[in-house]
Backbone bond lengths (Angstrom), bond angles and torsions (degrees), N, CA, C in turn:
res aa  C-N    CA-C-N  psi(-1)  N-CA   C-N-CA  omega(-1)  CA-C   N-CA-C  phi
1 X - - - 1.473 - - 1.525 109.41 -
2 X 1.244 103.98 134.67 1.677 105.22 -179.13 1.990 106.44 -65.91
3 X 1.254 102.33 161.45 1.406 100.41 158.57 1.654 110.54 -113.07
4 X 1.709 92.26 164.51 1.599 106.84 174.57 1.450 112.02 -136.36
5 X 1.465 123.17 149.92 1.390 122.69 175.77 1.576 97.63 -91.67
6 X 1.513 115.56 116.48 1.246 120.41 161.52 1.986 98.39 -126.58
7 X 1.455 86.00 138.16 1.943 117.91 175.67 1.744 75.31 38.96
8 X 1.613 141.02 78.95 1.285 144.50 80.81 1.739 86.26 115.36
9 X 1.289 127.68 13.34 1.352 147.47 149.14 1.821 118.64 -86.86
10 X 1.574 116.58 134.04 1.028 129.46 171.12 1.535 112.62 -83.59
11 X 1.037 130.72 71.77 1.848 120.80 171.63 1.413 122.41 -102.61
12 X 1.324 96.51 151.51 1.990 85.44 156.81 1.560 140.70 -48.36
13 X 1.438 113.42 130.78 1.004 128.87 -157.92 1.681 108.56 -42.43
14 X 1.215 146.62 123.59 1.682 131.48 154.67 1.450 92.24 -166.08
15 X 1.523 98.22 163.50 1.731 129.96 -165.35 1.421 107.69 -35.91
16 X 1.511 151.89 143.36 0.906 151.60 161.89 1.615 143.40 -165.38
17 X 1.720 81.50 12.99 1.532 103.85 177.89 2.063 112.74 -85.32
18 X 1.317 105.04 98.56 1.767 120.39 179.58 1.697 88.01 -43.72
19 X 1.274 115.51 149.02 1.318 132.90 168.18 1.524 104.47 -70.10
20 X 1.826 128.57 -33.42 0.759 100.48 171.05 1.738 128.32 -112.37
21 X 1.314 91.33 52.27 1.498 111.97 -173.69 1.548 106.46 -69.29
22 X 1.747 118.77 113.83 1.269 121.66 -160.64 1.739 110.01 -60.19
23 X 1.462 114.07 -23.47 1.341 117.41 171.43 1.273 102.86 -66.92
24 X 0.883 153.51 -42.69 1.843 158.83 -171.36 1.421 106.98 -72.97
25 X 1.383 133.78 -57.10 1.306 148.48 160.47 1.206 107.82 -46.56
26 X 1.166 121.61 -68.55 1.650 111.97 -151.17 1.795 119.72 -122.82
27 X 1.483 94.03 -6.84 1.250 126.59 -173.09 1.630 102.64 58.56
28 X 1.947 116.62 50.71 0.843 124.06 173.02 1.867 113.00 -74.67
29 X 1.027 120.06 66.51 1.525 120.64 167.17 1.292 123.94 -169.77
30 X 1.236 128.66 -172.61 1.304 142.56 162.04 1.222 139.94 -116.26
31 X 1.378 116.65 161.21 2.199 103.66 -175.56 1.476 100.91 -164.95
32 X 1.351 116.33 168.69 1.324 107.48 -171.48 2.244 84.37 -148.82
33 X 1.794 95.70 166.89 1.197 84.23 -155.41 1.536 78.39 -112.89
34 X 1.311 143.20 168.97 1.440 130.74 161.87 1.292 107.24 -169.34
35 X 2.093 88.30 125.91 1.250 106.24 175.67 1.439 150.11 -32.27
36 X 1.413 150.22 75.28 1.645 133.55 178.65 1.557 110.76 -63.11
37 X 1.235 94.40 146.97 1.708 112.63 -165.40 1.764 102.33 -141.41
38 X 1.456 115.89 79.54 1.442 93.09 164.55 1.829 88.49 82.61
39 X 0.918 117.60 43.97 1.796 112.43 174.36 1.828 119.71 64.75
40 X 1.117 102.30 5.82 1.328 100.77 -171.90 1.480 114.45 -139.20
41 X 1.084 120.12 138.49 1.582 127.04 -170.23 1.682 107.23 -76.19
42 X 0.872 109.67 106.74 2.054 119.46 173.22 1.287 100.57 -49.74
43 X 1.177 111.81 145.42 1.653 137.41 170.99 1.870 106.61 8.26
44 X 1.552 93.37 61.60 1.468 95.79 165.93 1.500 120.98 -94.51
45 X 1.006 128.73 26.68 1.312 127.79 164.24 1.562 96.78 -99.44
46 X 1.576 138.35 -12.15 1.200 123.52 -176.44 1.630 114.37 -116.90
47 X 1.246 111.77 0.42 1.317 149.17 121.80 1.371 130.71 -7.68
48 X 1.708 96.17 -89.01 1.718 122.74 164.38 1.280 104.76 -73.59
49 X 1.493 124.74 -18.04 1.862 94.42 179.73 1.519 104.04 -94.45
50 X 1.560 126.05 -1.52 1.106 120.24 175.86 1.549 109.28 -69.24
51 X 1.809 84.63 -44.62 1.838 89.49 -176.71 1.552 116.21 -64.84
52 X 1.463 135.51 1.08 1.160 118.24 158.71 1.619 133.65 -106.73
53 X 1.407 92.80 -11.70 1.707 116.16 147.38 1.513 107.44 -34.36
54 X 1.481 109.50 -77.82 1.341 120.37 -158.93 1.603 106.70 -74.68
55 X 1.906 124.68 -8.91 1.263 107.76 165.18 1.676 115.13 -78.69
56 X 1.670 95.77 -46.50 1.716 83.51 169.20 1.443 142.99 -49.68
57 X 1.310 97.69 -25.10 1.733 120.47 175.37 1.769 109.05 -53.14
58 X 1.434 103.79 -50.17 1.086 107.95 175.86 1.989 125.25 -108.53
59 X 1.291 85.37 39.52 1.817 97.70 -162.00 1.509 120.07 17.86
60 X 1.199 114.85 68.32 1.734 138.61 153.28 1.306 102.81 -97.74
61 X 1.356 97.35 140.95 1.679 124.70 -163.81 1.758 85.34 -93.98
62 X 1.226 123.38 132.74 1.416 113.13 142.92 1.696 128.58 -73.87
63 X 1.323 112.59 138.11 1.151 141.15 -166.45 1.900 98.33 -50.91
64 X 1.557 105.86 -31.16 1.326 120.95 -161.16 1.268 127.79 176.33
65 X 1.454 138.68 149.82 1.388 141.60 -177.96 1.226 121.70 -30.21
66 X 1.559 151.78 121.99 1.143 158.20 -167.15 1.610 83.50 -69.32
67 X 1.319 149.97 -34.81 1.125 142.07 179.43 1.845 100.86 -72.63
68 X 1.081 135.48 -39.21 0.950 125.75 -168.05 1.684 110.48 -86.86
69 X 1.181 98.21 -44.86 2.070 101.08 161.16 1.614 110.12 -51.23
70 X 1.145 115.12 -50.16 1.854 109.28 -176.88 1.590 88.52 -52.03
71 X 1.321 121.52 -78.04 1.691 124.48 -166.35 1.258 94.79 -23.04
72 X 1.753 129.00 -77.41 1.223 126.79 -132.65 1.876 108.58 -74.37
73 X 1.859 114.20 -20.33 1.082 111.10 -176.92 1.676 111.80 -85.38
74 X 1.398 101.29 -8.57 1.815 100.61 -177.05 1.895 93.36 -81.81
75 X 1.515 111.73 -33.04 1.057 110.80 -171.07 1.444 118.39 -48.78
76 X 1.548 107.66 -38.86 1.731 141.44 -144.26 1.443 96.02 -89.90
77 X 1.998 121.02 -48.39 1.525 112.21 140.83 1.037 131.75 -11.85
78 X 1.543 115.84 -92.87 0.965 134.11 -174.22 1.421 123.86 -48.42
79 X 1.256 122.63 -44.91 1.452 135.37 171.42 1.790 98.59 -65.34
80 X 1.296 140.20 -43.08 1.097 126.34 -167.90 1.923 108.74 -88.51
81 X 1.467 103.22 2.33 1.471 104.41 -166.74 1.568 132.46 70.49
82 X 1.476 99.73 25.04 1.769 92.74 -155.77 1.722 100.80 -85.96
83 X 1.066 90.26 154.46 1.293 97.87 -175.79 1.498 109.73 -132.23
84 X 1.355 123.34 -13.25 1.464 131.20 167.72 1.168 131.92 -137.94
85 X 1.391 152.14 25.09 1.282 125.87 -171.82 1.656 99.35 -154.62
86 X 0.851 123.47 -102.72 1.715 130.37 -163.88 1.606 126.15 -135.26
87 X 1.279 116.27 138.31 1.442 144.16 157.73 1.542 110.32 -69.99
88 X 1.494 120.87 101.43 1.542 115.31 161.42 1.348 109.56 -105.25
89 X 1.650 115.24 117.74 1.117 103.32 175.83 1.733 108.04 -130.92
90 X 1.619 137.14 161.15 1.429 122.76 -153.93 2.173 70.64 -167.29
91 X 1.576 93.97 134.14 1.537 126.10 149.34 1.383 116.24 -104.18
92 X 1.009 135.25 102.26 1.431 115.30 146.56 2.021 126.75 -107.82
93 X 0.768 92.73 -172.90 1.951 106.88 -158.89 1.570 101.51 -59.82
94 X 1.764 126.63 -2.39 1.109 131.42 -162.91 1.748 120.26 77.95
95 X 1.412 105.62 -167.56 1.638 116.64 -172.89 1.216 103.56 -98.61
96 X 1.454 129.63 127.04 1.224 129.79 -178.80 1.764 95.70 -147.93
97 X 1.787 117.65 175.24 0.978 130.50 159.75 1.723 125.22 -55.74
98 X 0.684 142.38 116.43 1.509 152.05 177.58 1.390 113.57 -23.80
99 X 1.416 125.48 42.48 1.663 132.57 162.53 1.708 117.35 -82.09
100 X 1.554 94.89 130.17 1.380 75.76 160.85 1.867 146.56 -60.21
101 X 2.142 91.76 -23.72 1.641 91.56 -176.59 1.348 100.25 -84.62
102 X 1.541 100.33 -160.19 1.709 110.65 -170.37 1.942 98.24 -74.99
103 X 1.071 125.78 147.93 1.503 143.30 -174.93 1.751 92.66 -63.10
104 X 1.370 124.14 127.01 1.391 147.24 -148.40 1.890 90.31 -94.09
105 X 1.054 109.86 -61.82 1.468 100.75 165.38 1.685 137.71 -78.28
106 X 1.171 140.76 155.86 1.405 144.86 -164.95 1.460 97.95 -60.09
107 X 1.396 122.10 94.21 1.544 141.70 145.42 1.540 121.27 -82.40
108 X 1.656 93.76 89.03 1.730 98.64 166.25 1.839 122.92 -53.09
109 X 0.962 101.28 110.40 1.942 114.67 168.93 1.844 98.22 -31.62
110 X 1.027 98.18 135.88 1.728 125.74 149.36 1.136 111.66 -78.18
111 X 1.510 107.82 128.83 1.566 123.91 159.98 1.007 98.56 -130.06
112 X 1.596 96.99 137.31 1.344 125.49 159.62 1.568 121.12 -127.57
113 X 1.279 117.90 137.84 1.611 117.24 164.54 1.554 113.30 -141.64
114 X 1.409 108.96 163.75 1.368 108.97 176.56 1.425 111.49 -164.16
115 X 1.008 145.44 133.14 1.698 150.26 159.06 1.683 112.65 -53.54
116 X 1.502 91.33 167.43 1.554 78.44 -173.38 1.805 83.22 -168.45
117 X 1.646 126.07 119.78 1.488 120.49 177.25 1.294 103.24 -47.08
118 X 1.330 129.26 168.49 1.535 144.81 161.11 1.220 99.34 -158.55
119 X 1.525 125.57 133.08 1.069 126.24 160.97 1.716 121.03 -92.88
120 X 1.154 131.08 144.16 1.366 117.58 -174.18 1.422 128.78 -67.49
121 X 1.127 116.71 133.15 1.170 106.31 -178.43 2.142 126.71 -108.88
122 X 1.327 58.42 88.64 2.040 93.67 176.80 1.536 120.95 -71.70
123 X 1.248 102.19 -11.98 1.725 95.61 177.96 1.616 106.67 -111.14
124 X 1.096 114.10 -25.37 1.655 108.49 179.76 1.842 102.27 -74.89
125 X 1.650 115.77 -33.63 1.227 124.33 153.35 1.402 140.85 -30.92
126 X 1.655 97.04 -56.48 1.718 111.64 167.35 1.659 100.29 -73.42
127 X 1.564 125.36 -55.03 1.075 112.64 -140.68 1.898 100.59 -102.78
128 X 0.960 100.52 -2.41 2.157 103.58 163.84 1.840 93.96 75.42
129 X 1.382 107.93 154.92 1.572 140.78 -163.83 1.451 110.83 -136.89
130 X 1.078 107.88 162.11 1.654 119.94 177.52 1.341 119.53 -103.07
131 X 0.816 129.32 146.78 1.972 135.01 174.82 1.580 110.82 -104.50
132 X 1.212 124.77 156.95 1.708 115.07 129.33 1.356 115.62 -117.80
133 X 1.187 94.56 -175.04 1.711 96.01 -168.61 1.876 103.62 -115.51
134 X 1.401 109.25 140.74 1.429 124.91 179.60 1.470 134.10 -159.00
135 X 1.519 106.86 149.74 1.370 113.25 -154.07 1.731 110.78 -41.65
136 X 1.350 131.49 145.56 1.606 123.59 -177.65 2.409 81.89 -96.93
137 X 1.249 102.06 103.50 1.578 114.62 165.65 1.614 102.07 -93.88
138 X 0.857 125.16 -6.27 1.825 117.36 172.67 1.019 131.62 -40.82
139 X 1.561 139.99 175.30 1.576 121.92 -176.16 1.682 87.62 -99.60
140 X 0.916 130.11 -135.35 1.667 125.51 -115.44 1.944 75.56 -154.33
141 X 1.102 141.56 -44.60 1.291 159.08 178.99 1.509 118.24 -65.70
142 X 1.330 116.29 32.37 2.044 92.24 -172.76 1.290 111.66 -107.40
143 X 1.494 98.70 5.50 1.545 80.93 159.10 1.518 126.37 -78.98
144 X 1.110 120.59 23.10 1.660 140.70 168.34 0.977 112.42 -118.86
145 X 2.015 122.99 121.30 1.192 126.73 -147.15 1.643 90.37 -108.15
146 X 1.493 105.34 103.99 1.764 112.20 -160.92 1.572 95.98 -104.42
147 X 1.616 124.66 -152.92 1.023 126.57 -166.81 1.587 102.57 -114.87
148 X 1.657 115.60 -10.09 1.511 146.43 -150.44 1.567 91.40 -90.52
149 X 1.469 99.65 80.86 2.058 96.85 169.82 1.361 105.83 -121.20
150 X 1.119 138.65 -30.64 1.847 133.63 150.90 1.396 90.85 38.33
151 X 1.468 113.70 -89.12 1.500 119.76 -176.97 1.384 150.38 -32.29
152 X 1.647 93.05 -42.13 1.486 120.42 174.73 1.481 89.56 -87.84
153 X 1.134 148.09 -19.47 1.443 126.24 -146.34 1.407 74.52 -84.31
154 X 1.579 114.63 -57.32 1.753 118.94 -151.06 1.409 108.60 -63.36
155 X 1.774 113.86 -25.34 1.523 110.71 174.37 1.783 124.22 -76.98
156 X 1.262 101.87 -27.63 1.478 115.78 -174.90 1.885 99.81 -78.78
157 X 1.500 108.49 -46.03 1.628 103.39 157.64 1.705 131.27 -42.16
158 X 1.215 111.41 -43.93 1.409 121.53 165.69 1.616 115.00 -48.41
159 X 1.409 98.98 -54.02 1.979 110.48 -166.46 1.604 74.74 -66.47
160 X 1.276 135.64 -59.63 1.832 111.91 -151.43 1.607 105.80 -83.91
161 X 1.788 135.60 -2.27 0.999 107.63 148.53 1.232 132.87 -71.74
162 X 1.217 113.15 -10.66 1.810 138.26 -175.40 0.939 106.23 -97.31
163 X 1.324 134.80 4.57 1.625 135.20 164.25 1.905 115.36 68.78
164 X 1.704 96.39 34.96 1.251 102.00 -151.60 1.773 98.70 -110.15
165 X 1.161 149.07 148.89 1.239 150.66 169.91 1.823 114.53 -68.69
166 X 1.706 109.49 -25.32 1.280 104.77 -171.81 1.235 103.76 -147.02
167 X 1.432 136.28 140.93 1.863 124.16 150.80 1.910 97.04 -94.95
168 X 1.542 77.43 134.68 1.843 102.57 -179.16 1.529 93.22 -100.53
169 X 1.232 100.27 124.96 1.568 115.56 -157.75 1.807 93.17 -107.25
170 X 1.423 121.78 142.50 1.577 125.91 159.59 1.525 94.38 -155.60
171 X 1.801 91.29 157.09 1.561 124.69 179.78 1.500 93.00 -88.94
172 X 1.453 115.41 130.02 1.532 91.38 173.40 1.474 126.26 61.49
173 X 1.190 118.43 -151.08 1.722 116.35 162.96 1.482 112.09 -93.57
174 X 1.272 129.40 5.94 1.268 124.95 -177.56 1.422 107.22 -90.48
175 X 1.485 127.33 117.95 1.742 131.22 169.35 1.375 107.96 -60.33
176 X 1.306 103.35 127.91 1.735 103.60 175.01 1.711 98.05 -98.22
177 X 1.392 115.72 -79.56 1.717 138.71 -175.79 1.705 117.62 -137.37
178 X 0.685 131.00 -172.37 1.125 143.81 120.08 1.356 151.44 -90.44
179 X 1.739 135.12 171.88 1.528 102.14 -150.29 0.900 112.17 -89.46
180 X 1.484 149.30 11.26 1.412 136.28 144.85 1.551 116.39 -140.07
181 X 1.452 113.01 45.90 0.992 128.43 170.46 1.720 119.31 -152.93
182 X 1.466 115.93 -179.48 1.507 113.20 174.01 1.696 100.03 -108.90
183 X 1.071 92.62 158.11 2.102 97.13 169.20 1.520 109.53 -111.69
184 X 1.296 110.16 152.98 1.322 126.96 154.44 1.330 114.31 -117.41
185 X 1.537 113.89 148.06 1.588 106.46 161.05 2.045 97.83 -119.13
186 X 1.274 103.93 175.10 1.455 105.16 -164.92 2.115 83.66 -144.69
187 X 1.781 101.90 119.77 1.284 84.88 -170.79 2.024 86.35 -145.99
188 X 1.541 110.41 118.42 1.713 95.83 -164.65 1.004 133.07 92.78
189 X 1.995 126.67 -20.73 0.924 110.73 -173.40 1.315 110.88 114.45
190 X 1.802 107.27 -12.06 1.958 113.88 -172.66 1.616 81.75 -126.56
191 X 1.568 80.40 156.72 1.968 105.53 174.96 1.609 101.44 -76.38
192 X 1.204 138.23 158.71 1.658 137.50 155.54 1.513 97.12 -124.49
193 X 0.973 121.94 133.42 2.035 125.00 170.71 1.465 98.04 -142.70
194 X 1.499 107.30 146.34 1.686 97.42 178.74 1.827 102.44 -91.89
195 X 1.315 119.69 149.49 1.234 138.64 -168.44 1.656 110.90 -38.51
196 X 1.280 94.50 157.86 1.944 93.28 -178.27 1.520 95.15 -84.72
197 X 1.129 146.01 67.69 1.337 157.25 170.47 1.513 112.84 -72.99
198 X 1.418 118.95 -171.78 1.356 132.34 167.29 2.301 101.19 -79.35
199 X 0.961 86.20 -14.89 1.696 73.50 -177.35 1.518 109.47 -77.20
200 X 1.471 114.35 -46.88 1.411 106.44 -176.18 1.856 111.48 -118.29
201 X 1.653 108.23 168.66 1.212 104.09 163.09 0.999 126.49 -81.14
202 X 1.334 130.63 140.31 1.527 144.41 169.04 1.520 97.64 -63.71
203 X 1.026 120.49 92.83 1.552 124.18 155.99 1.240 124.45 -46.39
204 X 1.177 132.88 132.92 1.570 114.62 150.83 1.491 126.12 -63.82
205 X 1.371 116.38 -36.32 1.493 94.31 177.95 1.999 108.60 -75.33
206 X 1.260 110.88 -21.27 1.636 112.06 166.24 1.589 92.30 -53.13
207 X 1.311 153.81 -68.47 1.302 131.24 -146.34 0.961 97.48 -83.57
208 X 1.742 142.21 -49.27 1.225 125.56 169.43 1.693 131.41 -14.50
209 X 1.498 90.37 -53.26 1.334 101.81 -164.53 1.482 117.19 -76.83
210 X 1.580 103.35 -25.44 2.031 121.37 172.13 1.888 93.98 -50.64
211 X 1.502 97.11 -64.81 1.591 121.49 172.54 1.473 114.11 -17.42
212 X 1.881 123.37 -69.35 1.140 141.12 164.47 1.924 115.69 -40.39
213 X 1.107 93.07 -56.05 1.682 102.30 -165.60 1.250 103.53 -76.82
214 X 1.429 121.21 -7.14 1.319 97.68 157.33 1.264 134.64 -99.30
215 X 1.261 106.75 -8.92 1.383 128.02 167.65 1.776 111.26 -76.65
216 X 1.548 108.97 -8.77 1.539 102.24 177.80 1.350 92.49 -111.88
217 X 1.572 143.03 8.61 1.488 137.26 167.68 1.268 86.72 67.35
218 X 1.389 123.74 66.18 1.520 121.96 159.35 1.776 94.90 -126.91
219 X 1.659 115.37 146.01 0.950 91.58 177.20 1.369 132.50 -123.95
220 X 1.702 143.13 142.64 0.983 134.63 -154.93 1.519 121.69 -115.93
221 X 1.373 101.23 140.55 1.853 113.02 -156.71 1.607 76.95 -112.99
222 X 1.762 110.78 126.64 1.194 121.99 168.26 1.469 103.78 -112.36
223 X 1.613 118.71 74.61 1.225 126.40 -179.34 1.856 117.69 -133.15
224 X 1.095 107.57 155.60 1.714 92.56 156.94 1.113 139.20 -49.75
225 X 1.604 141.39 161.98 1.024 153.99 -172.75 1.341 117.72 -153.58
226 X 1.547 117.27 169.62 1.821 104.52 -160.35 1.632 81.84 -129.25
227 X 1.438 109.92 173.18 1.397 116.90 -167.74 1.682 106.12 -95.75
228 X 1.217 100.52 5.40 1.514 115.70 171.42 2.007 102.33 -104.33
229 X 1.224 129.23 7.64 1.030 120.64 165.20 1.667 100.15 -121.83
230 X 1.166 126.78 -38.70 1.364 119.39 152.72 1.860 109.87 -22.66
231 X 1.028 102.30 -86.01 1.137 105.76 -171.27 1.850 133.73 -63.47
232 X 1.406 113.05 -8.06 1.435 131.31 156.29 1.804 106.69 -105.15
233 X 1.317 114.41 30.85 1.475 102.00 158.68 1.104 135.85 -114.80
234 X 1.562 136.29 132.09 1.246 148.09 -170.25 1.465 117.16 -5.68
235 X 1.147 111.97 -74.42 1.489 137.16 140.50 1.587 148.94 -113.88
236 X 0.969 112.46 174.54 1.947 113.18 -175.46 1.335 102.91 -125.54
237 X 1.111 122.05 128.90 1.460 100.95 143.92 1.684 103.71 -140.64
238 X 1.709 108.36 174.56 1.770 123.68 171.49 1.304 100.73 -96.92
239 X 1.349 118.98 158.58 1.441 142.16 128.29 1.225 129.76 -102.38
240 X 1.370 120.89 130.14 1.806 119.14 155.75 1.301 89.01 -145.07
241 X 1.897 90.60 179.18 1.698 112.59 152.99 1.393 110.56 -58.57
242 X 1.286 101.90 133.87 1.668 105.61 169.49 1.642 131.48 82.81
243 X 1.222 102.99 -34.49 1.314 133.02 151.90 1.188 128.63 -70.35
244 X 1.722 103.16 -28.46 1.077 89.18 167.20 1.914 120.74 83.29
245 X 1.862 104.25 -147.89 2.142 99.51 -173.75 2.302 64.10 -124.82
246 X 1.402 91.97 145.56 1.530 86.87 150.20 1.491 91.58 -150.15
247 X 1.323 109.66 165.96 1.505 109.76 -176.96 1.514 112.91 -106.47
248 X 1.202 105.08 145.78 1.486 89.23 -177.25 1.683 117.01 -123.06
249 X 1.407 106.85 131.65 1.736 110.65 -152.33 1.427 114.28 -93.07
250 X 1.942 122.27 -11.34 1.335 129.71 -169.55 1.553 99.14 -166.24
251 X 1.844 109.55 114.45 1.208 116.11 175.02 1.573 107.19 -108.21
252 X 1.547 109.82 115.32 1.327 113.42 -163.03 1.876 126.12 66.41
253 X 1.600 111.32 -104.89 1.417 105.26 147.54 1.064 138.46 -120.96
254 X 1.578 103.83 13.99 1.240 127.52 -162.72 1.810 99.66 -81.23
255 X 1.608 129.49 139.61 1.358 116.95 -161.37 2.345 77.20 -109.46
256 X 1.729 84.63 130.70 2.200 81.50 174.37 1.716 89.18 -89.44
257 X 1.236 101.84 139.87 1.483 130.07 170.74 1.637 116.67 59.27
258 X 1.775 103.31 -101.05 0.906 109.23 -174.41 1.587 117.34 -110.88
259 X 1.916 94.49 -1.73 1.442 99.86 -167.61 1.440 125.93 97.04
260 X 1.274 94.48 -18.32 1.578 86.59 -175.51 2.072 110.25 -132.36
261 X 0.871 117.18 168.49 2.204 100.60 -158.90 1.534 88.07 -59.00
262 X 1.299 113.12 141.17 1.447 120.87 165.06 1.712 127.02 -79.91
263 X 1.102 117.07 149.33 1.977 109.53 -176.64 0.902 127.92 -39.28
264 X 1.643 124.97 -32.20 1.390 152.41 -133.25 1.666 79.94 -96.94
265 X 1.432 105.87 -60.16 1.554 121.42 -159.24 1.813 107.48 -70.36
266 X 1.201 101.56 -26.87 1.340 115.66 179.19 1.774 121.88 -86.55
267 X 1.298 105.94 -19.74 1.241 130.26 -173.31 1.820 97.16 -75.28
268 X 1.784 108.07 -41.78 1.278 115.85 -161.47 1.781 101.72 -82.16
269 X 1.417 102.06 -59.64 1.508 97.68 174.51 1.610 116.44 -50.78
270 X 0.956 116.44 -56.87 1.987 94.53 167.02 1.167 116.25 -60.22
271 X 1.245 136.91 -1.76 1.464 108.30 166.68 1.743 102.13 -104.57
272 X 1.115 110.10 -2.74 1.846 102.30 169.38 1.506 117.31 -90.29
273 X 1.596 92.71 -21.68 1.664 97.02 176.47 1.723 116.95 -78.92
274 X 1.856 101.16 -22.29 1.278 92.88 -175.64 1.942 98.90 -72.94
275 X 1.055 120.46 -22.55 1.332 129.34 -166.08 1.733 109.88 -46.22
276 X 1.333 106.37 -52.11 1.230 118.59 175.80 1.266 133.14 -73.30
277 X 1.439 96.84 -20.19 1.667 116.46 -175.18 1.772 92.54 -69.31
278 X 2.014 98.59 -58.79 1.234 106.53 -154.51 2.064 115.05 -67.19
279 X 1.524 94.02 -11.75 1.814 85.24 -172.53 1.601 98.47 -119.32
280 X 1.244 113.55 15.24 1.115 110.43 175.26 1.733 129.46 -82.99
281 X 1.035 131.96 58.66 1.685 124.12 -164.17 1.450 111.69 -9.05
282 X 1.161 166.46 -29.90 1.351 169.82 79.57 1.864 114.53 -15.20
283 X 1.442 101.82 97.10 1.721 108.76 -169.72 1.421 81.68 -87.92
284 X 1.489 100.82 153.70 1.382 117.56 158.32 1.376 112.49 -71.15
């Protein structure tokens, strides 16, 4: 039986979500997803400081020390044996009576976490994917990684009836992200990403990758972009956890560049792949 960290305990996995668990109800909480690489969780200290960003954002108490959550999820590794794929972890406001405001008496937060294998995905990486493009209906807040995906679910549904890896989401003509990732466009020889604002999430592998390009003297414009430069730019590519850089060669029917992952884009994934190789105690 796998284990899970629930309220800051490692046990065996079984049912334990209260019906009126404010994450279940109202999708009152937050969670963050994080990569394993070789037995070890990637840049989880930037990770956990997102995850306490996004409790203050929405004034949730943590359950416990961002030092003591890192411990308990390396623990939750290790106890589950993982050796490749993902960290799911979700706070919400705890079990309370069915109000809309915050619960009037002291309601301790729910934690939950759990692992889950993933194998990497290195060939859709080398060999590039398609997108479409769709309306950004979100609230006004994503740069807070909440429990509130409704939106993304229905946009990321679209890209897989379209046989697509991502929906590239914009307000208007302006590109924000996509629904479970960040975008880049590559136009000249310079990066374009739209700003770490209230419209999109600051990814970690998006800062990683700011991180990288400057270390490869590439240079990066943290500005808007229109879905008419999306689509006449050199190249595309996504970021997430786990996902990883993939490039993307056809948004909708529109063909990006040449069609096939561009250098720029290729330049970046080897230097994120060496990243993991290089701090990982177990190199690939």
């Amino acid at each position: 039986m796998s284990k899970i960290l629930y309220n800051n305990q490692i046990i065996g996995r079984k049912n334990m979500i209260d019906i009126e668990d404010r994450g279940y109800q109202f999708g009152d909480g937050i969670y963050e997803v994080i990569g394993v690489y070789n037995g070890t969780p990637l840049m989880l200290d930037d990770h956990m400081e997102r995850l306490a960003r996004s409790a203050k954002e929405v004034r949730l108490t943590l359950p416990s020390t961002i030092n003591e959550l890192k411990n308990k999820l390396v623990q939750l590794v290790a106890a589950n044996d993982l050796n490749e794929g993902i960290i799911y972890m979700q706070i919400t406001r705890g079990t309370a009576a069915r109000w809309h405001e915050f619960p009037k008496n002291e309601v301790p937060p729910v934690t939950i976490a759990y692992t889950r294998a993933e194998e990497r995905m290195t060939a859709v990486e080398d060999q590039g994917a398609a997108a479409v493009l769709a309306e950004d209906i979100r609230w006004l807040r994503c740069d807070i990684k909440t429990l509130n995906l409704l939106p993304n679910v229905l946009a990321k549904q679209k890209a897989v009836e379209h046989q697509a890896i991502e929906a590239i989401l914009h307000r208007g003509n302006t590109v924000t992200e996509a629904s479970a990732s960040n975008v880049f466009i590559v136009k000249n020889g310079e990066l374009y990403t739209h700003p770490a604002n209230n419209f999109i999430l600051n990814g970690i592998t998006r800062k990683k990758v700011l991180q990288l390009s400057k270390g490869l003297n590439l240079k990066v414009n943290e500005t808007t972009y229109s879905v008419d430069d999306l689509l006449k730019a050199d190249e595309v590519f996504i970021t997430a956890t786990k996902l990883d850089i993939v490039p993307i060669l056809k948004i909708d029917d529109q063909i990006i560049g040449s069609g096939v992952p561009g250098e720029i884009t290729k330049q970046i994934l080897q230097a994120f792949r060496s990243l993991y190789e290089r701090d990982n105690p177990n190199r690939v």
